[in-house]
N, C-alpha and C positions, 0 to 999 in steps of 0.2 A: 605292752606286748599282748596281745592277744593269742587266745589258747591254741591255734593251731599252729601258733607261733611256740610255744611253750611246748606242745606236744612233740612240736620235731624236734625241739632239743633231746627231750627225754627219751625219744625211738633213737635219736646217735647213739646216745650212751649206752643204751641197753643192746643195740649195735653191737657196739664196739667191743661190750661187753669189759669196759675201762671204767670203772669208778672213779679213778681220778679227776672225770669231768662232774662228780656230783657236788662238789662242795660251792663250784660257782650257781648254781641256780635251786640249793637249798635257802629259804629264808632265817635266819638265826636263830626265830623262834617255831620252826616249823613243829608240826604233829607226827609220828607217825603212829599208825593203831595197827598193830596186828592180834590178828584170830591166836595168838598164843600167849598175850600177855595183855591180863584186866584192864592196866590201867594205860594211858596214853603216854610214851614215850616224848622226850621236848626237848629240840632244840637239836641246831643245825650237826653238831658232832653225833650228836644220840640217830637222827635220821641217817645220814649216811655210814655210820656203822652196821645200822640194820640192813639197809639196800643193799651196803658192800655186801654184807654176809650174804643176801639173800642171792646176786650174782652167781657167787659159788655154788651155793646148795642148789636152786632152781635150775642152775648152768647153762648149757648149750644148744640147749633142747625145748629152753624158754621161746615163745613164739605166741602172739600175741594174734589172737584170731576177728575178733570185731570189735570195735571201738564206739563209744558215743561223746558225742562233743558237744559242751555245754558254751556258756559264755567267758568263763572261768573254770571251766573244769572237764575234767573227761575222765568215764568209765572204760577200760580196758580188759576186756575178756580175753582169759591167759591158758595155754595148756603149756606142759611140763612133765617129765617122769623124774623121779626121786624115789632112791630105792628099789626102784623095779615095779615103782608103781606109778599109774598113770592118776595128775595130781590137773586141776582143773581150777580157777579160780579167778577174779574179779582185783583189778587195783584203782582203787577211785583217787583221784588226784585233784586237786585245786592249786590257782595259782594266783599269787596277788596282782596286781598292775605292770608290776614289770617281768613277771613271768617269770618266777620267783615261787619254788613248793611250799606250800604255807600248811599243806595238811596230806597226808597219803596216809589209807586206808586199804589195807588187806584183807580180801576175803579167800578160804581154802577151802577147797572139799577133794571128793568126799571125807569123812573123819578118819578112814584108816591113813589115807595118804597125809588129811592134817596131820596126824599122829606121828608119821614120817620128818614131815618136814622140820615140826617142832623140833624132835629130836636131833639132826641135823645142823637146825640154826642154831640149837644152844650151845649144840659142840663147836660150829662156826666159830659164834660169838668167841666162845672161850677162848678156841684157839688166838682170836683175834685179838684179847684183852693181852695174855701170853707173853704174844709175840710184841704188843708194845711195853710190855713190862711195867702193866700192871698188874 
């Protein structure tokens, strides 16, 4: 599958604003790296926990303004308000052969609004952990 093929899967979903469509085109052992946590998250449950969460917090307001497309990959420049403040930020993506996320990378600014979101996705997360009863 080639990325602009992979690309439109990933604008449905974030569409649809339906996480339920992420677990088919997560790779098992995919990455995710966010600007709020050191090390690199791994692996198809741990990505789309994150995204879910991210859904929520980033929400409806998420809209993705210009894009750069690679051969495997695409840079996506994102704005967003959370908290009441306007949140600005980059998701770099790659995708293996069959169009399959193998690595997503988050970038936030400025730091007051990262400072925001953090807060929010860990309470996300939490609530998420919670509610399946862990």
């Amino acid at each position: 599958m080639d990325a602009a093929a992979a690309l439109a899967r990933w604008h449905a979903v974030v569409e649809s604003r339906d996480p339920a469509g992420l677990p088919g085109f997560i790779a098992e052992d995919a990455v995710f790296r966010s600007p709020a946590v050191h090390t690199p998250q791994v692996g198809r449950d741990t990505v789309v926990g994150y995204l879910t969460a991210a859904f929520t917090v980033l929400g409806p307001a998420l809209a993705y303004e210009r894009e750069w497309l690679g051969e495997d990959s695409a840079v996506l420049q994102f704005r967003t308000e959370v908290g009441g403040l306007d949140v600005s930020g980059v998701d770099m993506i790659t995708w293996d052969a069959d169009g399959q996320i193998v690595d997503f990378t988050v970038m936030v600014r400025p730091k007051k609004a990262l400072d925001v979101v953090i807060e929010q996705m860990g309470a996300e997360l939490l609530r998420m952990l919670e509610a399946a009863g862990s």
